[in-house]
N, CA, C and O atoms as a GROMACS GRO file, in nm:
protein
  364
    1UNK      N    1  15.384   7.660  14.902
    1UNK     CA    2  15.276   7.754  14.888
    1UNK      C    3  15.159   7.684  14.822
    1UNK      O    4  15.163   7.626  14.714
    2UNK      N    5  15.036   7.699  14.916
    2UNK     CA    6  14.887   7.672  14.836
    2UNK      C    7  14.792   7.754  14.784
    2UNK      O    8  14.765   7.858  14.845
    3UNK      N    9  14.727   7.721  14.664
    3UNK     CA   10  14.633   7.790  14.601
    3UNK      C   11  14.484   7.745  14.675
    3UNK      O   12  14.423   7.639  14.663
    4UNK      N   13  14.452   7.854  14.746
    4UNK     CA   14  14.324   7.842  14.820
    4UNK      C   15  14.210   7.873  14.730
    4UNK      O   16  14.094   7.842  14.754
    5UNK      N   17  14.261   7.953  14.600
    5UNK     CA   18  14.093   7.914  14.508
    5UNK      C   19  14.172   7.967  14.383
    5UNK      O   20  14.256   8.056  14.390
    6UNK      N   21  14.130   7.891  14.253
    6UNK     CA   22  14.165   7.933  14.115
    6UNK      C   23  13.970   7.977  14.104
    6UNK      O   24  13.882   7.919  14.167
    7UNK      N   25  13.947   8.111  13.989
    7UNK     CA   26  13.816   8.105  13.915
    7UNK      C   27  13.833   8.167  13.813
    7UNK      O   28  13.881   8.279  13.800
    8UNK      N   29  13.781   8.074  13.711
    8UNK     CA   30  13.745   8.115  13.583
    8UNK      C   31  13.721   8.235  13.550
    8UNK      O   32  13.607   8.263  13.588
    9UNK      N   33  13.774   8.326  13.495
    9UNK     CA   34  13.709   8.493  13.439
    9UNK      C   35  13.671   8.480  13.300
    9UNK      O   36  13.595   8.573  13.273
   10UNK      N   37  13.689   8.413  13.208
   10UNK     CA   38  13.701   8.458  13.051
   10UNK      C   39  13.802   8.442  12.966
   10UNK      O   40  13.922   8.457  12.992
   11UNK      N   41  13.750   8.410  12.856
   11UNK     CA   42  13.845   8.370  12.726
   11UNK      C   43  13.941   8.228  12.854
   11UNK      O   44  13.915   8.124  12.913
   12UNK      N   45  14.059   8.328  12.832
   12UNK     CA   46  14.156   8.209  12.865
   12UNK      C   47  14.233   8.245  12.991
   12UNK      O   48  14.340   8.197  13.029
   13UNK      N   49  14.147   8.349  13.055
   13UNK     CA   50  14.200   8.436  13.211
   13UNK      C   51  14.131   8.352  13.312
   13UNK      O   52  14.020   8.301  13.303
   14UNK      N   53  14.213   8.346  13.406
   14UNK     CA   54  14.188   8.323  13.613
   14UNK      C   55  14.232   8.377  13.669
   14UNK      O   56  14.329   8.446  13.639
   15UNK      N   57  14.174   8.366  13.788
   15UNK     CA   58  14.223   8.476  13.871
   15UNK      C   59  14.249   8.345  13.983
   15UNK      O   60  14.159   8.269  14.017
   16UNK      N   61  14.398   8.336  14.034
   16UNK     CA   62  14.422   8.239  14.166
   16UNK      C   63  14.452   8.304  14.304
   16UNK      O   64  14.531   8.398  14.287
   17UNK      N   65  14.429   8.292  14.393
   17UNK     CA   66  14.463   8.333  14.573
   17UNK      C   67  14.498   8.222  14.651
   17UNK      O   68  14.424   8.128  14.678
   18UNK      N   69  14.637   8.240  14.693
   18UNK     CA   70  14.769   8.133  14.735
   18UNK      C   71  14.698   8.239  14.872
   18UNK      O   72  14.638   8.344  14.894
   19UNK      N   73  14.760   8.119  14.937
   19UNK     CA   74  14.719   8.112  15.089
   19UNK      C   75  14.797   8.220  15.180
   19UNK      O   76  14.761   8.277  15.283
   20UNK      N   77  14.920   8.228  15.106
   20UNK     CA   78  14.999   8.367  15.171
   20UNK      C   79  14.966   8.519  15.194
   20UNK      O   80  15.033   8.601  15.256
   21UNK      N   81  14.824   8.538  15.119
   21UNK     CA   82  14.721   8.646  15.064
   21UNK      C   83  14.757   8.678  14.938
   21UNK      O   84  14.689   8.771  14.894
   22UNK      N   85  14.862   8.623  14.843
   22UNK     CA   86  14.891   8.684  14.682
   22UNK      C   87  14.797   8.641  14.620
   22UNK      O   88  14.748   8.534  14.654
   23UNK      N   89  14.762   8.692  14.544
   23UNK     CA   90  14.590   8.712  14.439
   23UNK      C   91  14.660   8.784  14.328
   23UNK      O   92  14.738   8.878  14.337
   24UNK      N   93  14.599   8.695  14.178
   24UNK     CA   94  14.602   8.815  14.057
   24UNK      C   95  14.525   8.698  13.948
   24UNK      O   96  14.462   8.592  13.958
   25UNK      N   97  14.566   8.774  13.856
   25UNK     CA   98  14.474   8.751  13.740
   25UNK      C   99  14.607   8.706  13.691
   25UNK      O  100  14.715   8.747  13.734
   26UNK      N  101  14.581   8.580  13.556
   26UNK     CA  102  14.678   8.569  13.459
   26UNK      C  103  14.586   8.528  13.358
   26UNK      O  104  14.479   8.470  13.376
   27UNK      N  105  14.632   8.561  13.259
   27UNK     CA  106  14.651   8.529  13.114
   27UNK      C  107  14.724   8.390  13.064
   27UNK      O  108  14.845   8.367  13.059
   28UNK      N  109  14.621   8.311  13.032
   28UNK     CA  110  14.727   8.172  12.939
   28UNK      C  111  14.665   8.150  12.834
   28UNK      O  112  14.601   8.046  12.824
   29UNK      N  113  14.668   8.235  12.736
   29UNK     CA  114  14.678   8.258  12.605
   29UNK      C  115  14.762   8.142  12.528
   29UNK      O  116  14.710   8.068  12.444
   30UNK      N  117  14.860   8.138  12.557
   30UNK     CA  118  15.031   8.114  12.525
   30UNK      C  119  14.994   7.942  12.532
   30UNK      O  120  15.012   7.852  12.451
   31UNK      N  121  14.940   7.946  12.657
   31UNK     CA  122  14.968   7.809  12.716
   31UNK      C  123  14.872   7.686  12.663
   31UNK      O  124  14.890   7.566  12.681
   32UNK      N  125  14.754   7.756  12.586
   32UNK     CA  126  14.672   7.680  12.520
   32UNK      C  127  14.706   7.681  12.367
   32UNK      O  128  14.614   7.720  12.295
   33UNK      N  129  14.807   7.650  12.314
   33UNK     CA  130  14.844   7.661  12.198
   33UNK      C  131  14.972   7.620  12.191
   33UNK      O  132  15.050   7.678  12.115
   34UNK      N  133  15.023   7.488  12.291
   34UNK     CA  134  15.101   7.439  12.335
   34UNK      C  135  15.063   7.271  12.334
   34UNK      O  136  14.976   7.230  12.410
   35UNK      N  137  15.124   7.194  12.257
   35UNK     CA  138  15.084   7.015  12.290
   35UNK      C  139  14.988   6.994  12.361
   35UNK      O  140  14.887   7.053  12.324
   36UNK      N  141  14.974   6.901  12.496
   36UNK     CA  142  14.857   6.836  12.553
   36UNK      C  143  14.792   6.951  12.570
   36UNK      O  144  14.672   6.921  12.565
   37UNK      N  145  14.805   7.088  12.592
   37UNK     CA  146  14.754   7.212  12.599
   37UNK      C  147  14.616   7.258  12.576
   37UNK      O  148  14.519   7.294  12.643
   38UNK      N  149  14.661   7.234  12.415
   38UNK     CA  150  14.532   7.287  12.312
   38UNK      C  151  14.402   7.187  12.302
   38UNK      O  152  14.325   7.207  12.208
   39UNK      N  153  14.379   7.101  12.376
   39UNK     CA  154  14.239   7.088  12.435
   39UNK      C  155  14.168   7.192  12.500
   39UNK      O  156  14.059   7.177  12.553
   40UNK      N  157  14.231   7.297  12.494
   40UNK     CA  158  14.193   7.360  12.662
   40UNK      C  159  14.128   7.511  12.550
   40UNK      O  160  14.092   7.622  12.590
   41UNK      N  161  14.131   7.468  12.424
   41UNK     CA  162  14.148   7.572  12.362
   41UNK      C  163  14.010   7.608  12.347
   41UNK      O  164  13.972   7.722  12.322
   42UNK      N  165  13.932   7.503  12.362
   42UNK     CA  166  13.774   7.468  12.370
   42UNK      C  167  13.761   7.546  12.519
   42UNK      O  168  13.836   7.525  12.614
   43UNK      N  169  13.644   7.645  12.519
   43UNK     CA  170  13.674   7.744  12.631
   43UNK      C  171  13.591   7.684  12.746
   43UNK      O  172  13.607   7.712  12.865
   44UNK      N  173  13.484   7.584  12.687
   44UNK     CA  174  13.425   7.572  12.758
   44UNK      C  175  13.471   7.437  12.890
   44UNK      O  176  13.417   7.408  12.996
   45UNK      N  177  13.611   7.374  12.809
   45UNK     CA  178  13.682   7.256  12.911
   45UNK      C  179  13.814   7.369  12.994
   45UNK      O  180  13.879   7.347  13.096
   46UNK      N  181  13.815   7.466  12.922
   46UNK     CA  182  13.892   7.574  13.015
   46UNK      C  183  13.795   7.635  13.138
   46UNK      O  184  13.851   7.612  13.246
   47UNK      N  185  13.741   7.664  13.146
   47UNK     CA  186  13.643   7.661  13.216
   47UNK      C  187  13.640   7.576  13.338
   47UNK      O  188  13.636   7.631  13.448
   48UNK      N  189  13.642   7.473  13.331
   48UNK     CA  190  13.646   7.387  13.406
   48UNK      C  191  13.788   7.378  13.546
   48UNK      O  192  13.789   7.297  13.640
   49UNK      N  193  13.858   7.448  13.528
   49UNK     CA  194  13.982   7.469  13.618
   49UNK      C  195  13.913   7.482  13.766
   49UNK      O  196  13.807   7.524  13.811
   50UNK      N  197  14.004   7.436  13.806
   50UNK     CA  198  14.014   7.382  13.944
   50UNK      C  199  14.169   7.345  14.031
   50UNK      O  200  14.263   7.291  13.972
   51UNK      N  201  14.173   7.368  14.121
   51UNK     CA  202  14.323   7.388  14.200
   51UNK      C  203  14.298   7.242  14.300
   51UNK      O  204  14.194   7.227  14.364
   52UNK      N  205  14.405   7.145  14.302
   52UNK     CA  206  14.440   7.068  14.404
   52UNK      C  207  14.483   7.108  14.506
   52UNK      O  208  14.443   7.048  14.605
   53UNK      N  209  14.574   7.215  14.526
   53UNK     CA  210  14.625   7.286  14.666
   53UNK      C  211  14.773   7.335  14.554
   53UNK      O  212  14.823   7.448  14.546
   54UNK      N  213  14.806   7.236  14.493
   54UNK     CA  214  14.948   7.250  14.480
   54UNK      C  215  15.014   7.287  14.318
   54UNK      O  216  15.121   7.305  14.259
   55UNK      N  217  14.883   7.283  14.299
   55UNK     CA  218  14.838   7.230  14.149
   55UNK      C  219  14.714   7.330  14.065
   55UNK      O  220  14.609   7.332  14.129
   56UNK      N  221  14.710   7.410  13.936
   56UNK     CA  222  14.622   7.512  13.852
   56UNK      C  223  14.595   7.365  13.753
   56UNK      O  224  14.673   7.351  13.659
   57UNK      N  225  14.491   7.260  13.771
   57UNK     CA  226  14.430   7.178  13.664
   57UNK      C  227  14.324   7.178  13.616
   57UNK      O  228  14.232   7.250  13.655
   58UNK      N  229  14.318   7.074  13.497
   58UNK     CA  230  14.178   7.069  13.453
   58UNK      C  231  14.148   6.955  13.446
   58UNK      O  232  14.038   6.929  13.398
   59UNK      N  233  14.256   6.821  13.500
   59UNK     CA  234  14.251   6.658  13.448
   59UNK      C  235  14.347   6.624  13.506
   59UNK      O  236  14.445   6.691  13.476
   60UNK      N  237  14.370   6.524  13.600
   60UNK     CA  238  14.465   6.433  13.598
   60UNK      C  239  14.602   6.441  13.513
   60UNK      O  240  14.712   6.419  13.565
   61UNK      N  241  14.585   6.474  13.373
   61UNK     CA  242  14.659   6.516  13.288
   61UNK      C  243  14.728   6.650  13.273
   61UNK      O  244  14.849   6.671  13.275
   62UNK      N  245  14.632   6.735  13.257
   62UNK     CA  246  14.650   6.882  13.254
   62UNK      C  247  14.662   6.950  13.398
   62UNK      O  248  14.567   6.954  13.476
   63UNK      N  249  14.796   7.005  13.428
   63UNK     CA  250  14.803   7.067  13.540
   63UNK      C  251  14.936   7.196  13.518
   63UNK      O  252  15.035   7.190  13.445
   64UNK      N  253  14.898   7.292  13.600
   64UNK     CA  254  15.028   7.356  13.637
   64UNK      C  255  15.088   7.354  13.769
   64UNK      O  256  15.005   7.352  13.860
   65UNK      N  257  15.249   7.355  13.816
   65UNK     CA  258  15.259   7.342  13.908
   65UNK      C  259  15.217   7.554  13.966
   65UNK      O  260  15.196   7.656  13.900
   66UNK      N  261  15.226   7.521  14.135
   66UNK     CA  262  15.168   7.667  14.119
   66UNK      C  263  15.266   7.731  14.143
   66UNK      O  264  15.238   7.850  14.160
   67UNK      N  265  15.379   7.707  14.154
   67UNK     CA  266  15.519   7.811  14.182
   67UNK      C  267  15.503   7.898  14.073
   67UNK      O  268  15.510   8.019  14.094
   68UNK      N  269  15.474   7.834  13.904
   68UNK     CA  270  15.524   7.858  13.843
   68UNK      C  271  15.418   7.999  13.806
   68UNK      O  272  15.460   8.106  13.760
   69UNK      N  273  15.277   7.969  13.839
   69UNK     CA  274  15.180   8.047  13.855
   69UNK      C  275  15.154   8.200  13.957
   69UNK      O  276  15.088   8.302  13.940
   70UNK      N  277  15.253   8.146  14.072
   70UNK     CA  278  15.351   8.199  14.154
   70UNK      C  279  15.434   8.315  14.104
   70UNK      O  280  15.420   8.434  14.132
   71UNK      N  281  15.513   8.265  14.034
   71UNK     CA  282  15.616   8.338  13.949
   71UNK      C  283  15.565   8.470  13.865
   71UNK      O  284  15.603   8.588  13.873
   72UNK      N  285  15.452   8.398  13.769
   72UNK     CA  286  15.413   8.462  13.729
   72UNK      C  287  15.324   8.634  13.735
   72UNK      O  288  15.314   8.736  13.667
   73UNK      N  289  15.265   8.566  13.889
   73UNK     CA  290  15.174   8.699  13.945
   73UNK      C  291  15.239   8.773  13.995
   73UNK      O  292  15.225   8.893  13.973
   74UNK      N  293  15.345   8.717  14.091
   74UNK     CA  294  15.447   8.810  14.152
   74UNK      C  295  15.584   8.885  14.076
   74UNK      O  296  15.633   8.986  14.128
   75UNK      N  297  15.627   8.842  13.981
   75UNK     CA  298  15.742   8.875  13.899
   75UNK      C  299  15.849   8.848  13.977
   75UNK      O  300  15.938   8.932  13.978
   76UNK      N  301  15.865   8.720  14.064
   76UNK     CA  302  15.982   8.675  14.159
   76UNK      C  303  15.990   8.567  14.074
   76UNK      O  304  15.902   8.506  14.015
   77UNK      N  305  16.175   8.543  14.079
   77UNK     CA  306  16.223   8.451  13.986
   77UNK      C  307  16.183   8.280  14.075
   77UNK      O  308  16.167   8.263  14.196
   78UNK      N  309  16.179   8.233  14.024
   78UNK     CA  310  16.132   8.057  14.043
   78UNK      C  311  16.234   8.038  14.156
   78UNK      O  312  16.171   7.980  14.244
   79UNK      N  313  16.328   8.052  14.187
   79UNK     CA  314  16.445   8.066  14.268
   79UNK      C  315  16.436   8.099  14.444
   79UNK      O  316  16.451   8.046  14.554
   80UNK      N  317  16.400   8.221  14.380
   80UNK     CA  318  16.330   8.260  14.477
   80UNK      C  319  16.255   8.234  14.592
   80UNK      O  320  16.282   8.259  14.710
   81UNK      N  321  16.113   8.156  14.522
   81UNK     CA  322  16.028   8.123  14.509
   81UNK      C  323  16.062   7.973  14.648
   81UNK      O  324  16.008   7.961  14.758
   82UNK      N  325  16.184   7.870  14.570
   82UNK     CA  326  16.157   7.778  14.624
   82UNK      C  327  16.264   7.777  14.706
   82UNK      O  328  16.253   7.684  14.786
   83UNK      N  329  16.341   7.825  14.718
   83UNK     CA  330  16.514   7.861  14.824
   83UNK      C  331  16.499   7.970  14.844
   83UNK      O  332  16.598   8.025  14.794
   84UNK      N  333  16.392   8.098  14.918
   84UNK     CA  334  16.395   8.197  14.966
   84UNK      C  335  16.530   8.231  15.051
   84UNK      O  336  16.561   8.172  15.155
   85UNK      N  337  16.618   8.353  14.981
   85UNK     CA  338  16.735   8.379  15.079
   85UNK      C  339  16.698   8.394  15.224
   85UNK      O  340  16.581   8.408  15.260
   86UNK      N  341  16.804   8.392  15.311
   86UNK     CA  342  16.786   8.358  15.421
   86UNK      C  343  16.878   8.465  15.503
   86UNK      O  344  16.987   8.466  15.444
   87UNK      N  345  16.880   8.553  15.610
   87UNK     CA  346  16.922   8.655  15.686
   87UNK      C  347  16.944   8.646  15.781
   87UNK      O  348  16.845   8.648  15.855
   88UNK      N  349  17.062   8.632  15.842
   88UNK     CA  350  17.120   8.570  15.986
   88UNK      C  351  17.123   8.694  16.080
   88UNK      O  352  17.172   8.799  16.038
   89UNK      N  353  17.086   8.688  16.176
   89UNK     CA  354  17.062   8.777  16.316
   89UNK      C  355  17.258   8.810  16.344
   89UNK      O  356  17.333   8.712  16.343
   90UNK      N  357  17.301   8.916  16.361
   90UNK     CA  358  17.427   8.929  16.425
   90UNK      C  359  17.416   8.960  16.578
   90UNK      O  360  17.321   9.010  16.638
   91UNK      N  361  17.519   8.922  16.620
   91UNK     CA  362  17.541   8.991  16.759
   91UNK      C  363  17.569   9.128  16.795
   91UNK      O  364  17.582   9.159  16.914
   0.00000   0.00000   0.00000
């Protein structure tokens, strides 16, 4: 799954749209108050976010993968996500 656009809203909110049509807003509050993180705490290098396709970054360094971003908007377990069950046709 690809993220066809992350944008900046405020404080420490984006809003991302994965190519499947899922769209939402998250909150990473949490996530900037975390190790290599809390650079990001400076709003104005938060700000700066930008999506590789595969990838919620701000650096070479700083990235999320987007399943996990995924996970989050949808409330589907990570599992899910990457081994979708599968439903066999009967006769």
């Amino acid at each position: 799954m690809k993220v066809q656009e992350v944008t900046y809203l405020s404080d420490y909110t984006i809003t991302v749209k994965f190519e499947d049509g899922v769209s939402g807003t998250i909150q990473l509050n949490d996530l900037v108050e975390k190790g290599i993180f809390k650079v990001l705490q400076d709003k104005i290098e938060f700000a700066k976010v930008y999506t590789t396709g595969y990838s919620i970054a701000w650096s070479n360094e700083l990235e999320i993968d987007t399943t996990t971003i995924y996970s989050e908007i949808t409330g589907k377990h990570f599992g899910d996500i990457i081994s979708p069950k599968f439903s066999y046709a009967t006769n």
